[in-house]
C-alpha positions in Angstrom: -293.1 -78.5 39.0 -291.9 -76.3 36.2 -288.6 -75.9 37.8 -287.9 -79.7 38.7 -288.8 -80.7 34.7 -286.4 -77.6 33.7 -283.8 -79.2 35.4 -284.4 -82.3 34.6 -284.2 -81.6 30.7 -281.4 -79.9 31.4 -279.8 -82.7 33.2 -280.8 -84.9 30.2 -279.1 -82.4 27.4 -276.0 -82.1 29.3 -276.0 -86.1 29.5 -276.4 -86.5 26.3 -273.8 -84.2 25.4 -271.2 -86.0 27.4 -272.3 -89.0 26.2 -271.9 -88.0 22.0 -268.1 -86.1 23.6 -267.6 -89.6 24.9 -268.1 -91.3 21.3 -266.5 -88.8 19.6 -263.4 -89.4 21.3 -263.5 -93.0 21.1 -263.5 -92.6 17.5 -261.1 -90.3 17.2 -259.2 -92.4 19.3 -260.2 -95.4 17.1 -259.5 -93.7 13.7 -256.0 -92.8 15.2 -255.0 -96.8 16.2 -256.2 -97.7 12.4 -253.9 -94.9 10.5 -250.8 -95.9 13.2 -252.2 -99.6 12.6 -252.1 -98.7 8.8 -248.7 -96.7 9.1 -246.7 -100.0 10.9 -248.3 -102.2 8.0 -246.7 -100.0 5.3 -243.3 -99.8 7.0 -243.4 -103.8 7.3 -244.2 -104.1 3.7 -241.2 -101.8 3.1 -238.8 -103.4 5.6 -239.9 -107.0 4.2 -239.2 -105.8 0.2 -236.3 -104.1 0.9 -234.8 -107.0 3.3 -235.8 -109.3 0.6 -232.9 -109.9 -2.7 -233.9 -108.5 -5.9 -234.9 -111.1 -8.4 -231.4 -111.0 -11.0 -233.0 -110.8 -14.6 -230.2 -113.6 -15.9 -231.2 -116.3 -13.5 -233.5 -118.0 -11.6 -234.4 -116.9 -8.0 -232.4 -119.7 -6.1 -233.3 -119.0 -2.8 -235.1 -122.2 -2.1 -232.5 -124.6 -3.3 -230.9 -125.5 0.2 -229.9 -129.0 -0.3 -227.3 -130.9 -3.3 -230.5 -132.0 -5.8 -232.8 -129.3 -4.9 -234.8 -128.0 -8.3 -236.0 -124.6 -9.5 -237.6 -123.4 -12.3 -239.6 -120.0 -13.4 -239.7 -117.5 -16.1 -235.6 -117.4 -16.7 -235.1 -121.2 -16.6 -234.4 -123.9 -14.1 -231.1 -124.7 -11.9 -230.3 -127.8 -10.0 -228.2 -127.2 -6.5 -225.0 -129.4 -7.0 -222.7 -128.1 -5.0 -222.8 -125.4 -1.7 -220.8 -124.1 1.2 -221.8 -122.6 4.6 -219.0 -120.4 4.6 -220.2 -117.0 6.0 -217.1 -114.8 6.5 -216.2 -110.9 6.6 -212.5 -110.4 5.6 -211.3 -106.7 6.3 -209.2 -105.1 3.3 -208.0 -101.6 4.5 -210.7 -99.7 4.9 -213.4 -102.3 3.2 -215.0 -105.0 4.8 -215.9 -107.9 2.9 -218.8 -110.5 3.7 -219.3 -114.1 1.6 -221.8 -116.1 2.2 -224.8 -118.4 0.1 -222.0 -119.9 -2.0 -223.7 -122.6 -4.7 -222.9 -124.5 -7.5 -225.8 -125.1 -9.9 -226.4 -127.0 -13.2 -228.4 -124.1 -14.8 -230.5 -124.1 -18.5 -231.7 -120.7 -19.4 -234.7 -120.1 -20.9 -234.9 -119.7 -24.7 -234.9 -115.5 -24.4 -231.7 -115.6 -22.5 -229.4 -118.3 -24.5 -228.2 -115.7 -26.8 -227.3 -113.2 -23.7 -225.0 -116.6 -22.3 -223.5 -117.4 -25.4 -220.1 -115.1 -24.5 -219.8 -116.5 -21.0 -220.6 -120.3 -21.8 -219.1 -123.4 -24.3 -222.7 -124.6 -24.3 -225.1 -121.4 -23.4 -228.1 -124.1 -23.2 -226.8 -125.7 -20.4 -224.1 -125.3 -17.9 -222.5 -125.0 -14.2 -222.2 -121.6 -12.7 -221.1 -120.5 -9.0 -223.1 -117.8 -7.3 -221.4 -115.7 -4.2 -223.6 -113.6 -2.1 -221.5 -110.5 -0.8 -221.4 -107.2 0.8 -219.1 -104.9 0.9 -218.8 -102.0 2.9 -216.6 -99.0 3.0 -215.8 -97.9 6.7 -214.2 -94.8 5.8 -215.1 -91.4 5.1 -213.4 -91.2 2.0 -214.3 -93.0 -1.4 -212.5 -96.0 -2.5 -212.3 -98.4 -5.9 -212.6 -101.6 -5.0 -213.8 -105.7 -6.5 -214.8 -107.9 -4.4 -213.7 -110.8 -6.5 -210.6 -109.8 -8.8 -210.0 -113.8 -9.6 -211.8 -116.5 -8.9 -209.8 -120.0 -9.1 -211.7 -123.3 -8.6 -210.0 -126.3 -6.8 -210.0 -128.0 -10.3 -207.7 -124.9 -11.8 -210.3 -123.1 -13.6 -209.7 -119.2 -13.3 -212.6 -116.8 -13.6 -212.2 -112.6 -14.0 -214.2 -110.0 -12.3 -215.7 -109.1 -15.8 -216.9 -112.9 -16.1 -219.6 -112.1 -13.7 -223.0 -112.2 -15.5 -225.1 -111.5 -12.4 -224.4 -107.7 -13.3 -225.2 -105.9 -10.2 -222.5 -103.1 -10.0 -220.7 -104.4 -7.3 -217.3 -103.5 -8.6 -215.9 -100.0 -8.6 -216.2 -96.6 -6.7 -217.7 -97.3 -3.2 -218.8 -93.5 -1.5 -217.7 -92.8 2.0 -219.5 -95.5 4.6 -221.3 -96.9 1.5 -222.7 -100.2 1.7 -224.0 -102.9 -0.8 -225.4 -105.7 -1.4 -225.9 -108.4 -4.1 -224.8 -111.3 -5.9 -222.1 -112.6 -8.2 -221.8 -115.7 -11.1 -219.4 -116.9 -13.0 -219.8 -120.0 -15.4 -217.7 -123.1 -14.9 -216.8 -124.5 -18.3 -213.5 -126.3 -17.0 -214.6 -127.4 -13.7 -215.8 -131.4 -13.1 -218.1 -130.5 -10.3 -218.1 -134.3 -8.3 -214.7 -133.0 -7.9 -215.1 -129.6 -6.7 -213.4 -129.1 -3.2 -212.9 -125.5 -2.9 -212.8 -121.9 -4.3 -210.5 -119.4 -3.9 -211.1 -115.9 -4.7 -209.0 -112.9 -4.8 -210.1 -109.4 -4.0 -208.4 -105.9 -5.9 -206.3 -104.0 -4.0 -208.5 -100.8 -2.5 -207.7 -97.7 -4.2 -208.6 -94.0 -3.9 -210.0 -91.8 -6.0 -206.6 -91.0 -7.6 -205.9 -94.9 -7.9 -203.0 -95.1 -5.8 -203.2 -98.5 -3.4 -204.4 -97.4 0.0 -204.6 -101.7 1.0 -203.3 -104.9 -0.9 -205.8 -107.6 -2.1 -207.0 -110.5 0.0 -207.1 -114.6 -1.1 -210.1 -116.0 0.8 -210.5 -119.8 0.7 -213.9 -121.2 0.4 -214.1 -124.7 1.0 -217.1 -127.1 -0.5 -219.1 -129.2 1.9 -221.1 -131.2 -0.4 -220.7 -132.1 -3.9 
């Protein structure tokens, strides 16, 4: 009897042994889901802030106006959509590739902190029209190159705007590194242009140029025309 009741707490112990390897590596196994869990979380947030357009300090996030009359307002002001194109379009200039797209046209009045920063670009800095271009540019090469996405840009109505009119201020303009890419946004003010009248835009790209400033490819005229005004 001694024997059979050795055995038997030894088949017990050896039971429960199994049983508490058994737990243990279900937990390890559950603690390992929850940090890959916790690790796919984190890379969404990332992937979602990064894929998401940084919020320009001189004007309003936009990004909801998607119909002429749409309103927005927040901390830097509010702007009306009165004008927008669906023109999405890569144009190649030598060795840079060029992509437009989200054109508008908004009535825009600052908030009171940022009429004084308007006051060069506008006629009335408390209220005005302004065009917005969403681009990227990309240099395919291996080499860097000089390059503005918008060197002029003319409205239908005659009004001519220069590349240092843009008061989005996102350093879009100048030395691109070899198979550099970026991303961001452009806005000139309209203080000529009767916007019921709008029909088109018509910007002009720089030439690109290499590190020594000699042309390497001629500017490009894109014509952007305006759906609804």
């Amino acid at each position: 009897m001694k024997t059979i009741g050795f055995f038997l707490a030894a088949s017990l112990l050896l039971a429960g042994c199994a049983t508490d390897a058994e737990q243990g590596a279900d937990n390890n196994t559950q603690s390992e889901t929850a940090q890959e869990d916790n690790q796919q979380k984190d890379e969404n947030k990332k992937e979602n802030k990064s894929a998401k357009a940084p919020d320009n300090p001189q004007a309003p996030d936009d990004s909801s106006l998607t119909k002429v009359g749409d309103f927005h307002e927040d901390e830097d002001g509010s702007v009306t959509l009165k004008a927008l194109s669906n023109y999405n379009e890569t144009t190649k200039i030598g060795d840079v590739e060029l992509t437009i797209s989200d054109v508008k046209v908004m009535n825009y009045s600052p908030s009171m902190d940022l009429i004084d920063f308007f006051h060069p670009y506008s006629d009335d800095e408390k209220n005005f029209n302004y065009v917005k271009l969403h681009v990227t540019v990309k240099n395919t090469s291996d080499e860097p190159v000089d390059f503005a996405p918008v060197s002029v840009l003319e409205t239908s109505e005659g009004e001519k705007k220069g590349f240092e009119e843009d008061f989005y201020l996102e350093e879009l303009y100048g030395v691109y590194e070899g198979n550099e890419e970026r991303t961001g946004e452009l806005g000139f003010v309209l203080n000529e242009t009767d916007i019921a009248e709008l029909s088109s835009l018509t910007v002009k790209t720089s030439d690109v140029f290499d590190e020594d400033k000699n042309s390497k490819a001629k500017a490009k005229t894109i014509d952007i025309p305006i759906e609804d005004s």
